[in-house]
ROLOMI-506511 format. One record per residue (C-alpha): x, y, z; chain; residue in one letter. Coordinates in steps of 0.1 Angstrom, whole numbers, always signed. Example, Ala and Ser with C-alpha at 12.3 -4.5 7.8 and 13.67 -1.06 7.14 Angstrom:
% ROLOMI-506511
> xx	yy	zz	cadena	residuo
> +123	-45	+78	A	A .
> +137	-11	+71	A	S .
% end
This chain:
% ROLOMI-506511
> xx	yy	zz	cadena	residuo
> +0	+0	+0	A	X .
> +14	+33	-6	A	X .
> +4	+70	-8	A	X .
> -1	+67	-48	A	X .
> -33	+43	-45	A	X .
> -53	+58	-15	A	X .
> -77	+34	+3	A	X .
> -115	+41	+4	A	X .
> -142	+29	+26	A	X .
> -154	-7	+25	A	X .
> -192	-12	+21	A	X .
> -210	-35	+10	A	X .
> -181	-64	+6	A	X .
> -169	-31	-20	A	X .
> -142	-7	-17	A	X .
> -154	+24	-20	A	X .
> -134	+49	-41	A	X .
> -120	+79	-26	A	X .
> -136	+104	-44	A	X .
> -142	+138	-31	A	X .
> -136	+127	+4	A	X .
> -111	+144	+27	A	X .
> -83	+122	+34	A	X .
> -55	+116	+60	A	X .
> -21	+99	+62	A	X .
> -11	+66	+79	A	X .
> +22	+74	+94	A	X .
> +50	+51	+106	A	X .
> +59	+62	+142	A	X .
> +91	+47	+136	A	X .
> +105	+73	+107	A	X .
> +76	+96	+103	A	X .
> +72	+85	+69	A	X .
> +37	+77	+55	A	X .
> +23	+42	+53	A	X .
> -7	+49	+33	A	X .
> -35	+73	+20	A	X .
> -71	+67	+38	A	X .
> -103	+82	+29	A	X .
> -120	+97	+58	A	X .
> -155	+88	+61	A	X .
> -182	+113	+66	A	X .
> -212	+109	+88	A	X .
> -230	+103	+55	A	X .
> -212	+74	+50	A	X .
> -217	+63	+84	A	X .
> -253	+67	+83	A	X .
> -250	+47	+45	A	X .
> -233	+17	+65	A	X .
> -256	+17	+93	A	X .
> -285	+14	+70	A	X .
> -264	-14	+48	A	X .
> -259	-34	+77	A	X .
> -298	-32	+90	A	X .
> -309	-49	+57	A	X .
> -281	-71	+59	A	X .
> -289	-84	+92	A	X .
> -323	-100	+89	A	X .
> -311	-127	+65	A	X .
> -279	-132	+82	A	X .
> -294	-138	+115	A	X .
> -316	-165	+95	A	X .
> -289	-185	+82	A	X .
> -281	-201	+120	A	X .
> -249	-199	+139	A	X .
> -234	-230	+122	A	X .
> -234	-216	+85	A	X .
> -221	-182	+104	A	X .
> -191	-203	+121	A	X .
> -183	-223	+85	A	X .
> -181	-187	+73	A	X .
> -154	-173	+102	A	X .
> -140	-203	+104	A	X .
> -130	-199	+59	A	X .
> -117	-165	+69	A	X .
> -98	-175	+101	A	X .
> -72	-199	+73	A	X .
> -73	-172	+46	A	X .
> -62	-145	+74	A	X .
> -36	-171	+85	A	X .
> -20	-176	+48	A	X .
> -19	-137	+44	A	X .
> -3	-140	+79	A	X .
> +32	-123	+73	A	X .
> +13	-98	+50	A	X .
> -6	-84	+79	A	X .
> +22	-85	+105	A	X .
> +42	-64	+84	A	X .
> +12	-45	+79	A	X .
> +5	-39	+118	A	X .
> +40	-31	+125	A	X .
> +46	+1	+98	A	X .
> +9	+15	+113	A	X .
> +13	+11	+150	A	X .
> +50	+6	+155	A	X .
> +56	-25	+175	A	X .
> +83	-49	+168	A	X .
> +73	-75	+140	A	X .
> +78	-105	+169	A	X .
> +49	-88	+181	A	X .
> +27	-81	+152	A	X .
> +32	-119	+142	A	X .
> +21	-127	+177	A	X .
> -7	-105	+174	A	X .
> -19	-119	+143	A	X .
> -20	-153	+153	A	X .
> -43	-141	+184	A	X .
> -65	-125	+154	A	X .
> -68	-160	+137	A	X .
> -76	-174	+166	A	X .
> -108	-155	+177	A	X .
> -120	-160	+140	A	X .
> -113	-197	+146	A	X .
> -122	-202	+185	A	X .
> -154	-181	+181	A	X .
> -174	-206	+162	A	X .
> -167	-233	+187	A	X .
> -201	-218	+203	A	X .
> -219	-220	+172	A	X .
> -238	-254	+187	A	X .
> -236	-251	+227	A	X .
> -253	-217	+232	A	X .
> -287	-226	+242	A	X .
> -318	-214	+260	A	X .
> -337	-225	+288	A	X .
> -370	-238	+291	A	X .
> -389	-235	+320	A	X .
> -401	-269	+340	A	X .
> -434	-273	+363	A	X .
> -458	-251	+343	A	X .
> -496	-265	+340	A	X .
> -502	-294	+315	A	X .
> -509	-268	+281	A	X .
> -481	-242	+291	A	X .
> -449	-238	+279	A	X .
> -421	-209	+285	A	X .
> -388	-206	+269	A	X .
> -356	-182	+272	A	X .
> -341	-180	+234	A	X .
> -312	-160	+226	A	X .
> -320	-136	+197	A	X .
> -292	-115	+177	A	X .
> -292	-80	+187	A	X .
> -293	-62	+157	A	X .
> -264	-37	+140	A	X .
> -237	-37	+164	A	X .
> -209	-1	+167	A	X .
> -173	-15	+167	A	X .
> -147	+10	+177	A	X .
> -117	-1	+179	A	X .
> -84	+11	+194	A	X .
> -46	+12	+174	A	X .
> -31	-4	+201	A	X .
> -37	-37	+185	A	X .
> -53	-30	+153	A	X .
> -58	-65	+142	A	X .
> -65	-86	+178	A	X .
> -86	-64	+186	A	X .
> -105	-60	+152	A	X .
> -113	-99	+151	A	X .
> -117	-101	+192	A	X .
> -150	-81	+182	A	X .
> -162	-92	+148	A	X .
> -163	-128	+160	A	X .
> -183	-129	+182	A	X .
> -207	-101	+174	A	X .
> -215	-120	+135	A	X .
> -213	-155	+149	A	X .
> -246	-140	+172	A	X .
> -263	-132	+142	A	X .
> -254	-96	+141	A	X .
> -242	-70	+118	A	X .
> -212	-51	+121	A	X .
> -201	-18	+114	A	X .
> -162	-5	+120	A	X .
> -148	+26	+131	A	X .
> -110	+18	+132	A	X .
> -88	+40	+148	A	X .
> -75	+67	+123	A	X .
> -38	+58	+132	A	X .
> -42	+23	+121	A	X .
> -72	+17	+99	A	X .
> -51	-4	+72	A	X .
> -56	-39	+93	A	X .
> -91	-33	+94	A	X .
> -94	-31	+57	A	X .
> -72	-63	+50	A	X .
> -93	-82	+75	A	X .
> -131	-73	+61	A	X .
> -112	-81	+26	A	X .
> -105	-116	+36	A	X .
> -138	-125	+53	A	X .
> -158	-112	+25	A	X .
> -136	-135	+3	A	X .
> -144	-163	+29	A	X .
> -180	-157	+17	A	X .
> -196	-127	+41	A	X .
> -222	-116	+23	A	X .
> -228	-76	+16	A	X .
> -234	-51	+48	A	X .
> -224	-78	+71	A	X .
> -192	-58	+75	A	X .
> -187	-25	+65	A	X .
> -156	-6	+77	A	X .
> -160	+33	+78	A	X .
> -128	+47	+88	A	X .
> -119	+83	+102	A	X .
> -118	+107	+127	A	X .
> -145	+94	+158	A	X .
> -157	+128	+165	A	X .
> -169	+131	+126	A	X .
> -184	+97	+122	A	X .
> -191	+87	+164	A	X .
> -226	+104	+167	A	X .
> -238	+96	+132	A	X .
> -229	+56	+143	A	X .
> -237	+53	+172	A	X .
> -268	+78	+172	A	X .
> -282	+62	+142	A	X .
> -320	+44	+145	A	X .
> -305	+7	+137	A	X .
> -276	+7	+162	A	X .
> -283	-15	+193	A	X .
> -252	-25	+206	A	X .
> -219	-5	+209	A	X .
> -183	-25	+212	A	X .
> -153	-1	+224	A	X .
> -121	-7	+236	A	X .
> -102	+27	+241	A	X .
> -98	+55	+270	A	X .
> -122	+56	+298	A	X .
> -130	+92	+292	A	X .
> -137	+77	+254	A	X .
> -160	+52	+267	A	X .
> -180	+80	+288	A	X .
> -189	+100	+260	A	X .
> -200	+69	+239	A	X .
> -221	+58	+265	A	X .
> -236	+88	+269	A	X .
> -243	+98	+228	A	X .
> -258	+55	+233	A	X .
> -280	+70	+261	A	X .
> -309	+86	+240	A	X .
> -312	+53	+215	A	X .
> -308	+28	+246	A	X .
> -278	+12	+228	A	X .
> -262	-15	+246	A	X .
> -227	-5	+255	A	X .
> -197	-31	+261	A	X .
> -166	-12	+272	A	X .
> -130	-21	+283	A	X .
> -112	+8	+292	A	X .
> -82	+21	+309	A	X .
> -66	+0	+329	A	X .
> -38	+2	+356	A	X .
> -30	-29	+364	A	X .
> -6	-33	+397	A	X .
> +20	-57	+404	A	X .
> +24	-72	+435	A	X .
> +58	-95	+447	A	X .
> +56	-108	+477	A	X .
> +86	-120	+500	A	X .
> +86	-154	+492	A	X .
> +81	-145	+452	A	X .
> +105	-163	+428	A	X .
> +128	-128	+418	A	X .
> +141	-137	+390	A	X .
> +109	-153	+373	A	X .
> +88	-120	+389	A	X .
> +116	-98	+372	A	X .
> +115	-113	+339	A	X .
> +72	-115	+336	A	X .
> +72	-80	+356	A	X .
> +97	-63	+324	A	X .
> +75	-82	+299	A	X .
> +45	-72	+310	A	X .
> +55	-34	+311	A	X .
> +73	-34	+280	A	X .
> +56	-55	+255	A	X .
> +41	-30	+228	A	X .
> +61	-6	+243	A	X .
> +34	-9	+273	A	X .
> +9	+8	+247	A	X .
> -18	-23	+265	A	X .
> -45	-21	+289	A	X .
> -32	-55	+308	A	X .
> +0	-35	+312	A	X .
> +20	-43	+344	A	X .
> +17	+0	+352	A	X .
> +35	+2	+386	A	X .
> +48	-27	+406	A	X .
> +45	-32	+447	A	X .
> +75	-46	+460	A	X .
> +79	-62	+496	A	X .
> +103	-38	+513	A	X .
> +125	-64	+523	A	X .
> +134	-81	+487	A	X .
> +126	-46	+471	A	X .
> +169	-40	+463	A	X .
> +173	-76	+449	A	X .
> +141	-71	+428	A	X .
> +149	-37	+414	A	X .
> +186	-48	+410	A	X .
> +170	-78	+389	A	X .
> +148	-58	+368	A	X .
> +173	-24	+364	A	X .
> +194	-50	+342	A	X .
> +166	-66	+324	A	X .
> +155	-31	+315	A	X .
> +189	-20	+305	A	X .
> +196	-45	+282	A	X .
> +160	-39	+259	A	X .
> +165	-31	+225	A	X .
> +146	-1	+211	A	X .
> +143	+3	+171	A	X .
> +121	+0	+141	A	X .
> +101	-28	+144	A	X .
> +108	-43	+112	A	X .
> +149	-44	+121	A	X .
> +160	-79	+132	A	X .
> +172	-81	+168	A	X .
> +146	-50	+181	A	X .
> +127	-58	+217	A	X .
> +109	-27	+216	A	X .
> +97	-2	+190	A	X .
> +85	+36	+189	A	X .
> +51	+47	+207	A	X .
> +23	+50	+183	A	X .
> +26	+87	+179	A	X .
> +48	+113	+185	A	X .
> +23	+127	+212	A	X .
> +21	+95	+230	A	X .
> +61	+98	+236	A	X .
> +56	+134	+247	A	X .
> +29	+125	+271	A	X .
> +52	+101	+289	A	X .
> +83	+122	+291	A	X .
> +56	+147	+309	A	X .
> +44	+121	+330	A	X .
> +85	+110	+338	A	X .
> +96	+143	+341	A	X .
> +64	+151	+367	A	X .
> +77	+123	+390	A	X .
> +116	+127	+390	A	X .
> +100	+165	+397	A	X .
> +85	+153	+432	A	X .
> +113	+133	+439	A	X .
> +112	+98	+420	A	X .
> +146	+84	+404	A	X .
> +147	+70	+368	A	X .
> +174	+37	+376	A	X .
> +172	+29	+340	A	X .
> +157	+54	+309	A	X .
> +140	+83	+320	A	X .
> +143	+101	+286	A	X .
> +134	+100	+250	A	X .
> +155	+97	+213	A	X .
> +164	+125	+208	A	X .
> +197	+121	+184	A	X .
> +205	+93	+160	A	X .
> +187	+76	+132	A	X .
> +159	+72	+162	A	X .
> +154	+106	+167	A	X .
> +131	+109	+134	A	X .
> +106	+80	+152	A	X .
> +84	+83	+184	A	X .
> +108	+66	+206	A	X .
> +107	+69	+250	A	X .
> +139	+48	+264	A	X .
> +120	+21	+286	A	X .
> +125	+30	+322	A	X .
> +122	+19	+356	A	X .
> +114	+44	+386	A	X .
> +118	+37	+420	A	X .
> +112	+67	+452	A	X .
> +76	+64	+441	A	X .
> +49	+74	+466	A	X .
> +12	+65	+459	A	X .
> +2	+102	+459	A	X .
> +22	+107	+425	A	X .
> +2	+111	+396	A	X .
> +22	+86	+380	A	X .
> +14	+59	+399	A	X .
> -26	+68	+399	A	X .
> -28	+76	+364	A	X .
> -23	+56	+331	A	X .
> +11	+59	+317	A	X .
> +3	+39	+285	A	X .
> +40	+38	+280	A	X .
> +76	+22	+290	A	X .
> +75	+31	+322	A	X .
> +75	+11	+352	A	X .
> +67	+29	+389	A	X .
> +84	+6	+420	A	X .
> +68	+15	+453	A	X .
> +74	-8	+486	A	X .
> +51	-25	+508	A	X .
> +54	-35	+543	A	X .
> +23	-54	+548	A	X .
> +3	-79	+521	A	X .
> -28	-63	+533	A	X .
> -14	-33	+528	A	X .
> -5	-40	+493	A	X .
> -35	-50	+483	A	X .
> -60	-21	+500	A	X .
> -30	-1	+477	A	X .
> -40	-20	+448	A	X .
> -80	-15	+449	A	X .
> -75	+24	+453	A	X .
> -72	+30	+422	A	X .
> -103	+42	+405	A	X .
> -94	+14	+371	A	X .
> -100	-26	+374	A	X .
> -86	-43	+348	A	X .
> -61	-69	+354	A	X .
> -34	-75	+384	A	X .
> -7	-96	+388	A	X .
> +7	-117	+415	A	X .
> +39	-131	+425	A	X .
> +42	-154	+455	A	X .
> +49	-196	+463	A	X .
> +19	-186	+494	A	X .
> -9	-209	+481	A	X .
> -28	-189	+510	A	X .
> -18	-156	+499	A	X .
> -24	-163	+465	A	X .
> -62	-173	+470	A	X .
> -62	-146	+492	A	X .
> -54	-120	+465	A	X .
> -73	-134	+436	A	X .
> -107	-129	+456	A	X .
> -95	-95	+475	A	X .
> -81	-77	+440	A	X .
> -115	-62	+424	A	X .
> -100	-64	+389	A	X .
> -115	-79	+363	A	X .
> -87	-106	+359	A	X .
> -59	-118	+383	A	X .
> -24	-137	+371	A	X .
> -3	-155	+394	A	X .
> +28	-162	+390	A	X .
> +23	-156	+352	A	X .
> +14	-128	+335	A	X .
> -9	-120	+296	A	X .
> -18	-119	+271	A	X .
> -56	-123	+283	A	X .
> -72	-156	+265	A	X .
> -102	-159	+247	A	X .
> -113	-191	+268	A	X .
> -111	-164	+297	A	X .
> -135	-140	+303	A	X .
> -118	-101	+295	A	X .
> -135	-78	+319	A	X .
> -132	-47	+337	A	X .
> -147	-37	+372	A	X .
> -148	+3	+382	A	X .
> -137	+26	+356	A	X .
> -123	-3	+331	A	X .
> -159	-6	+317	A	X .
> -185	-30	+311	A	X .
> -197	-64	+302	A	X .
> -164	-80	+284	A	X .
> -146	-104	+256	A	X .
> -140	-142	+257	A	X .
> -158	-175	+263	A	X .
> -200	-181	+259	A	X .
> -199	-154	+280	A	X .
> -187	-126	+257	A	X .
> -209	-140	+230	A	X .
> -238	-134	+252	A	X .
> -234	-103	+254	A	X .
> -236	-95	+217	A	X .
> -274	-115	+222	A	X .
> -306	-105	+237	A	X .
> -328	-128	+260	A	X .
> -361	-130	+250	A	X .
> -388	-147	+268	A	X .
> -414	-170	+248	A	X .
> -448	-181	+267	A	X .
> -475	-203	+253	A	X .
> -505	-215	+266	A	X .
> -518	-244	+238	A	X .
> -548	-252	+266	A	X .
> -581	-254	+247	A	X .
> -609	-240	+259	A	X .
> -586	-212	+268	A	X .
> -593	-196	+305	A	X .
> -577	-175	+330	A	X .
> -590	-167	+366	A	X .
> -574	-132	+367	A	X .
> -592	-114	+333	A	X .
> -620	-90	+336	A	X .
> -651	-89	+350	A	X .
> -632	-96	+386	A	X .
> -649	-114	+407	A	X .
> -670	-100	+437	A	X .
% end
């Protein structure tokens, strides 16, 4: 793809052509250079989508859930043998290193291929001890058009974590990609409607949210609104949802604590603890964002993780031998290096990093030098906030209670992370953390066969298992009376 053949907007299993549209560039945050030309939807479009996907949703929903899978299923080995096309793809429009990308897009084949597992096994209830003549059943019905908006974080897990589920309920879908990485999102709705989706079952509207948000997710058709993103993202598409009584499914912020008990295994707790902050150049909402260390192995465990820091390798993340690439944007590096320089203001200490790229072949790219701070008190914004970046507050604990009422402060409730051989302890912390998911002695990505939620200010409902594919359904109740003569002691005249 390159600037000479601009993409347009894909509707109706067609790619529509630019046209008169505005347009906007797909940059590489590693060189600044541009990826690609994008049209930028209009709410016209938008509203043109939502209507394509209404009448495509009818006769989809009709088919039944086992023609649906057949279909995701088809797409999930032609997204597999275009594999290495899409991981390059993912890493020139969002930055991270191409171990990554390829990682990512095996998770996106995945969903298309675990998703349809439930295409048999969801099923209803019906209801037992009614009078001889009565029946009452609990179906699951497709919702209708469902509002994805997804993040550039990870443009194509992300993408499919949604779609999946949402079509195999016997829904329609239509896209908003993020504007920074709308590319993926166009390769994917390519390859499932050459698995066989038929017309408006997808359409993919890229562009700028505030253009196209309110014309989605305001319009007549939509009953269901899938977002990952901020949380102050989620509260204004909750609230534009409000007036049509969409149903909204959020994961939001996150800031997901670390906690390393006494007894913890250092050098395993070291190693998962600099993974789970660095991976995507912590650009992830399971992010390990600051880390609790008991005060009394808190030198051996920042000595530990200083070096693993250290020796990360930041570049492009299509050079050979990288460990970590740019931040998605320039902006996103200058928003940490405020964050960093905030802290080391009120008295923190950068051991490792604590600056960006500022010279070399780098210094064209959004690169921040992954860091570790340590002198961190919980009243820092820092370790309240959401860094979304490669930086990793150490704080101290005296107490595992203590730790842990730390922990649930925070306003987010994502995920958490544990580190301890205490079988007590650890039991102990996976019911007393209110996060939506709890690893011990491991740390993400999140599964699909687990169920991705938030609690508090992470958002609503969530991804994975029959659960998250019960949230793209409704649950209707069905009651029949097949008595003849028909009666009913409770209709009028009442009795004296």
């Amino acid at each position: 793809m390159t600037p000479e053949l601009p993409r347009g907007l894909f509707l109706d299993n067609e790619t529509v052509p630019v046209g008169g549209r505005a347009t906007f560039k797909v940059i590489d945050p590693a060189d600044g250079s541009t990826v690609a030309t994008v049209a930028s939807g209009t709410a016209e479009d938008a509203r043109a989508a939502m209507d394509s996907a209404a009448r495509a949703q009818p006769k989809w929903e009709r088919i039944g859930a086992e023609a649906r899978g057949k279909i995701l299923r088809r797409a999930a080995d032609r997204l597999a043998s275009r594999g290495e096309e899409l991981a390059r793809l993912v890493t020139r429009e969002m930055g991270k290193v191409l171990y990554e990308a390829r990682a990512e897009v095996t998770g996106a084949v995945d969903n298309l291929a675990f998703y349809p597992s439930f295409a048999r096994t969801l099923s209803g209830e019906e209801v037992a001890g009614l009078p001889h003549g009565e029946t009452m059943r609990l179906l699951w019905i497709a919702r209708g058009v469902v509002v994805g908006i997804t993040p550039w974080n990870f443009p194509a897990a992300t993408v499919t974590r949604k779609i999946a589920p949402a079509l195999l309920a016997g829904n329609t879908m239509v896209l908003k990609p993020s504007s920074n990485t709308p590319l993926s999102s166009l390769l994917i709705a390519e390859v499932l409607r050459d698995a066989g989706l038929p017309p408006g079952v997808l359409n993919v509207v890229p562009g700028a949210g505030g253009a196209l948000g309110g014309a989605l997710v305001g319009h007549p058709a939509c009953s269901t609104v899938t977002l990952t993103g901020s949380t102050a993202v989620g509260v204004e598409v909750a609230r534009e949802a409000a007036p049509g009584m969409a149903k909204c499914l959020l994961e939001l912020g996150g800031k997901a604590p670390v906690l390393v008990a006494e007894d913890a295994d250092l050098d395993w707790a070291a190693r998962a603890t600099v993974w789970a902050r660095f991976w995507n150049a912590g650009q992830a909402c399971i992010a390990a964002e600051k880390c609790y260390v008991h005060e009394s192995v808190a030198p051996r465990f920042l000595e530990r993780v200083a070096a693993l820091t250290a020796a990360l390798r930041v570049g492009p993340g299509l050079s050979p031998g990288v460990d970590m690439g740019p931040l998605y944007a320039p902006g996103a590096r200058d928003s940490v290096a405020k964050a960093v320089a905030g802290a080391t203001g009120a008295g923190a200490r950068a051991l490792v990093g604590g600056s960006a790229v500022t010279d070399g072949p780098l210094a064209r790219g959004a690169f921040y030098r992954p860091t570790i701070l340590d002198r961190v008190t919980d009243d820092l914004p820092i370790a309240r906030e959401e860094i979304f970046g490669p930086v990793l507050p150490v704080l101290t604990f005296a107490r595992w209670d203590e730790a842990i009422e730390a922990a649930n402060r925070n306003q987010y409730g994502l995920s958490s992370y544990v580190f301890t051989r205490d079988l007590h302890r650890a039991e102990t912390a996976a019911r007393d953390l209110k996060f939506g998911e709890t690893y011990i002695n491991r740390v993400g990505p999140e599964s699909p066969q687990g169920y991705h939620a938030g609690m508090r200010h992470s958002g609503l409902a969530g991804e994975g298992t029959a659960w998250g594919v019960r949230d793209y359904l409704q649950l209707k109740t069905v009651y029949v009376d097949w008595k003849e003569p028909h009666e009913a002691d409770y209709f009028l005249p009442y009795p004296d």
